[in-house]
C-alpha positions in Angstrom: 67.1 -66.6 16.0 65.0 -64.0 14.2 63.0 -63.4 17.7 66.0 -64.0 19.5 67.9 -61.1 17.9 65.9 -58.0 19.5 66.4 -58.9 23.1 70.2 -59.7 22.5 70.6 -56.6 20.7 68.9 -54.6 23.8 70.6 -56.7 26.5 74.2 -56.1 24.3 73.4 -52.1 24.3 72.4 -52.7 28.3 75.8 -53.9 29.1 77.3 -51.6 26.9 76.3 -49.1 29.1 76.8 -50.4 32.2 80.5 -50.9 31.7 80.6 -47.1 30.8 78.4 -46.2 33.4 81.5 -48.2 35.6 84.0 -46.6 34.1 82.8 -43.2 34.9 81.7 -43.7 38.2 84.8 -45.4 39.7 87.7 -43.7 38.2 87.1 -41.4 41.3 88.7 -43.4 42.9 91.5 -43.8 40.8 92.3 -40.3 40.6 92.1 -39.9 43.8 94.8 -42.5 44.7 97.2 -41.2 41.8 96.5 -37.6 43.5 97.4 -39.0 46.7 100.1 -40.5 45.7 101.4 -37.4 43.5 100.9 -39.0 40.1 98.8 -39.0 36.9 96.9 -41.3 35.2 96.0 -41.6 31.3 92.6 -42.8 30.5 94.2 -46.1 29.4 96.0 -46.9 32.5 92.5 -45.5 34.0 90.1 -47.9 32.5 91.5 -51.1 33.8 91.7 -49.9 37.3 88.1 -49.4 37.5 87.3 -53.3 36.2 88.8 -54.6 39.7 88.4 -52.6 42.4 87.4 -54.3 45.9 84.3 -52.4 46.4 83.4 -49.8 43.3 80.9 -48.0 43.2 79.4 -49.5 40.1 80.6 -53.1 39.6 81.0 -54.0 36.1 79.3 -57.0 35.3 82.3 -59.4 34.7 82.7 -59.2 38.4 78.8 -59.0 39.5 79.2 -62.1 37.4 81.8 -63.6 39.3 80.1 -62.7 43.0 77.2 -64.4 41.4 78.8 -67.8 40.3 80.5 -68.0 43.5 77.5 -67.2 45.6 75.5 -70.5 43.6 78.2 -73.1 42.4 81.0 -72.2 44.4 79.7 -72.6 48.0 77.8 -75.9 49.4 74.2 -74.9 49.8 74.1 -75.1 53.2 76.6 -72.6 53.8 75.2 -69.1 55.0 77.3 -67.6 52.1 75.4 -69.3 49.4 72.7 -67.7 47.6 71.0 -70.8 47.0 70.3 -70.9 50.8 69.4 -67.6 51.2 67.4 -67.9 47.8 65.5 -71.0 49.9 64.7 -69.1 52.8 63.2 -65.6 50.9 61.7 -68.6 48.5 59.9 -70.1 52.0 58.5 -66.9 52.8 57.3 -65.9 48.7 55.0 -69.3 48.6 53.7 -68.6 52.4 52.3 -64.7 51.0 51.6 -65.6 47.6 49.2 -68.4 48.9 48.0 -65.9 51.5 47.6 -63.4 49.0 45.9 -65.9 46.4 43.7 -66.5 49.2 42.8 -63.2 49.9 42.3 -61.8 46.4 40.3 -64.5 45.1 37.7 -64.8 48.3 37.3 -60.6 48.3 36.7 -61.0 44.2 34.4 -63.8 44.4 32.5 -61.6 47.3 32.8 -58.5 45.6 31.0 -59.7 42.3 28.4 -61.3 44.5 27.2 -58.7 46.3 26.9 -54.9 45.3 27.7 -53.7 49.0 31.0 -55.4 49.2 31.5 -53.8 46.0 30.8 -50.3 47.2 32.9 -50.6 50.3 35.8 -52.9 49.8 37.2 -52.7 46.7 37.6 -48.6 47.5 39.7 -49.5 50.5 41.7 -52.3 48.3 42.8 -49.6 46.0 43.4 -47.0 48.4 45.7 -50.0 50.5 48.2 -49.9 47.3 48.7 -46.2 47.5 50.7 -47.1 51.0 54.0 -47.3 50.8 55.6 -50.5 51.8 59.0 -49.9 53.2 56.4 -47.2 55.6 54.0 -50.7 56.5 56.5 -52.9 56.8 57.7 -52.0 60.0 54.3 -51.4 61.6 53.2 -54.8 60.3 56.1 -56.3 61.9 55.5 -54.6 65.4 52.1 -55.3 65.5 52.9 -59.1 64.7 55.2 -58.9 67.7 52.4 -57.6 69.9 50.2 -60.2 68.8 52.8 -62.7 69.9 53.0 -63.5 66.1 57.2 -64.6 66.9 59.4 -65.3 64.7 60.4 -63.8 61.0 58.4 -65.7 58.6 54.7 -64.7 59.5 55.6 -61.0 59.0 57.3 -61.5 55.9 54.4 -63.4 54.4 52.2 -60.6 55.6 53.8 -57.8 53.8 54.3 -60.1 50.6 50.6 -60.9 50.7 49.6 -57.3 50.8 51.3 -56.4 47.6 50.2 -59.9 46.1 46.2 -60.0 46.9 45.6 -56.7 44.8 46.3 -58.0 41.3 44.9 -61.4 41.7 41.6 -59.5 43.5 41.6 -57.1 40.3 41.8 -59.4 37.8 39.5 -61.9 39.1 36.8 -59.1 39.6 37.3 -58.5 35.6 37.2 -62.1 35.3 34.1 -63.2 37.3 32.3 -60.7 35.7 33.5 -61.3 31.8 31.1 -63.4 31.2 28.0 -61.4 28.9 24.0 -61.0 29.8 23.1 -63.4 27.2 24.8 -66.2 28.7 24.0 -65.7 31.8 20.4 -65.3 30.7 20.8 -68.7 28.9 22.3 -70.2 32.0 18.8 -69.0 33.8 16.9 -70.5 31.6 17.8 -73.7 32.2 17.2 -73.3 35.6 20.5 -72.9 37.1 21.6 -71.8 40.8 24.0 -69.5 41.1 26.5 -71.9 42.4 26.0 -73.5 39.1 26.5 -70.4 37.2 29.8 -69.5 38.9 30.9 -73.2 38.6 30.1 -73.2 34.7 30.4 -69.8 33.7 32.6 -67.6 35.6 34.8 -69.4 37.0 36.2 -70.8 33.8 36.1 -67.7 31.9 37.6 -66.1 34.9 41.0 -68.5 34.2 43.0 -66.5 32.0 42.6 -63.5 34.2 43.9 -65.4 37.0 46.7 -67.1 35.4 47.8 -63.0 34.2 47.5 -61.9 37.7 49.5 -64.9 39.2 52.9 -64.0 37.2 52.5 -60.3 38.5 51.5 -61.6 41.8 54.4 -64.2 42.0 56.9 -61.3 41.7 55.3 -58.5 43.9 55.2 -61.3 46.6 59.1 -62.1 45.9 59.5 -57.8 46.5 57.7 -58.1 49.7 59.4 -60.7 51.2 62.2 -59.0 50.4 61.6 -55.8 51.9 60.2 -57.7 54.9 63.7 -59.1 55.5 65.2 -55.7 55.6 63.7 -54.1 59.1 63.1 -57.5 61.0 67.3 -58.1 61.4 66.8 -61.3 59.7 70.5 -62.5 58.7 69.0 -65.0 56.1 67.6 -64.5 53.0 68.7 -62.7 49.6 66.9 -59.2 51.4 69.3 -59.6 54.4 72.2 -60.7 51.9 71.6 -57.4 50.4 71.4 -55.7 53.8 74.5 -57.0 55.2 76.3 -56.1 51.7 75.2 -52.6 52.4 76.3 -52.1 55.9 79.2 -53.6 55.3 80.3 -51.6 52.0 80.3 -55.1 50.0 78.6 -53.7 47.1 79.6 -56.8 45.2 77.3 -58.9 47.7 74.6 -56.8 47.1 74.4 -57.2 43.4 74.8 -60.5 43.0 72.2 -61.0 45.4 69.9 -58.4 43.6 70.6 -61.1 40.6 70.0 -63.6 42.3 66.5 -62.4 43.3 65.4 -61.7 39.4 66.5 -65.2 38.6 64.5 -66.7 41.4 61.3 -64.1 40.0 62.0 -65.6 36.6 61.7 -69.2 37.6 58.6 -68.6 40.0 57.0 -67.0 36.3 58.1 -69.6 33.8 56.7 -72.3 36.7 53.7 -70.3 36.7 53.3 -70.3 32.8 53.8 -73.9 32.9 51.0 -74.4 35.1 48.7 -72.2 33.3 49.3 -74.3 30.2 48.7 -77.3 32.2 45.1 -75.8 33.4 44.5 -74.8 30.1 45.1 -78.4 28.5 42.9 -79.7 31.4 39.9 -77.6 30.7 40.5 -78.7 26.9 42.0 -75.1 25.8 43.7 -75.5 22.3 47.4 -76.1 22.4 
């Protein structure tokens, strides 16, 4: 309870503000209707009014709340309202980048501490690559996919959730490969062992905490690109298009509970992550 008590107390002062924030921002409309209809309001016939609207511009989050239940318990899941099924499809496209992007970070790392050119000339370009914005790639990725007769929605979107997911996994298994100190490497040579050996018995395992860190950042940047790569391809599935669609069609409710729904489904992709990286670490005979 004692550790509990900070992050309710935070989360408490969050919501706080966010029904003021509500308040303020939608009793716009509420005037406006009492000045349309030649009346007056009092703060206290005010504040209720701004707890229901159809589509405020803030909803408070009693009724983000209620979007949200509805959108996971209150529709079968293989409705296209439900978030579950839209969670499923941006979920598909998250595993396909972040194994692309685990893929791709840990090959380039594992080449990069190997040799000193690839050091010198890649891992430049790998930082300068994040500097890009993604919402300005996105489309270009998905138009050169197109031209490659790449077809369909999912490639693109693993694309674009790869490039934001290789560049901390590449980062911190570069730190991690090479964590290792001189002396044991020097005691490794002494025995006589190949440099296969060495990375199989040395780097490699000290490299695992480093990876495990980088997978729960990783995990979550991949869930934001597949997002965004939902958003210029016209796809009609996933929580990115469920946002979409609640934009265009002035359904701001839709497009929070959707944006909910996506930090839930980053919050279960990190706790399955940590539960895996406990699992490694019993394996390789870590301490509990």
């Amino acid at each position: 309870m004692t550790r509990a008590l900070p992050v309710l107390t935070v989360l408490i002062g969050l919501i706080v503000i966010w029904y003021a924030a509500a308040v303020w921002m939608n009793s716009t409309w509420v005037y406006d209707q009492a000045e349309r209809a030649g009346t007056t309001v009092t703060f206290a016939e005010m504040v209720p009014q701004t707890m229901s609207q159809d589509r405020p511009l803030l909803p408070p989050p009693h009724q983000v709340g209620a979007e949200l239940w509805k959108g996971l318990f209150g529709q079968a899941i293989t409705s296209k309202r439900s978030l579950v099924y839209h969670g499923y499809v941006t979920f598909k496209g998250t595993m396909m980048g972040f194994g692309l992007g685990i893929i791709t970070g840990v090959l380039l790392a594992m080449a990069i501490v190997r040799f000193r050119v690839m050091d010198m000339s890649v891992m430049p370009w790998a930082i300068i690559s994040q500097t890009i914005p993604i919402v300005a790639l996105a489309p270009m990725i998905i138009t050169l996919s197109s031209q490659l007769g790449l077809s369909g929605r999912e490639v693109p979107k693993a694309i674009i959730a790869a490039y934001l997911s290789f560049f901390p996994v590449l980062v911190s298994m570069v730190k991690g490969l090479r964590s290792p100190d001189q002396m044991q490497l020097d005691l490794l040579k002494t025995y006589g062992a190949s440099d296969a050996a060495t990375f199989l018995k040395l780097r490699l395992p000290a490299s695992m905490p480093y990876f495990f860190a980088s997978l729960k950042v990783a995990v979550a940047a991949s869930l934001v690109g597949t997002i965004v790569g939902e958003l210029p391809t016209g796809a009609i599935e996933g929580l990115g298009a469920r946002m979409l669609i609640g934009s265009q069609f002035g359904e701001p409710l839709i497009m929070w509970a959707s944006l909910f729904a996506s930090a839930i489904l980053a919050g279960l992709l990190i706790l399955v992550v940590g539960i895996v990286e406990r699992l490694a670490q019993k394996r390789m005979g870590a301490p509990a």
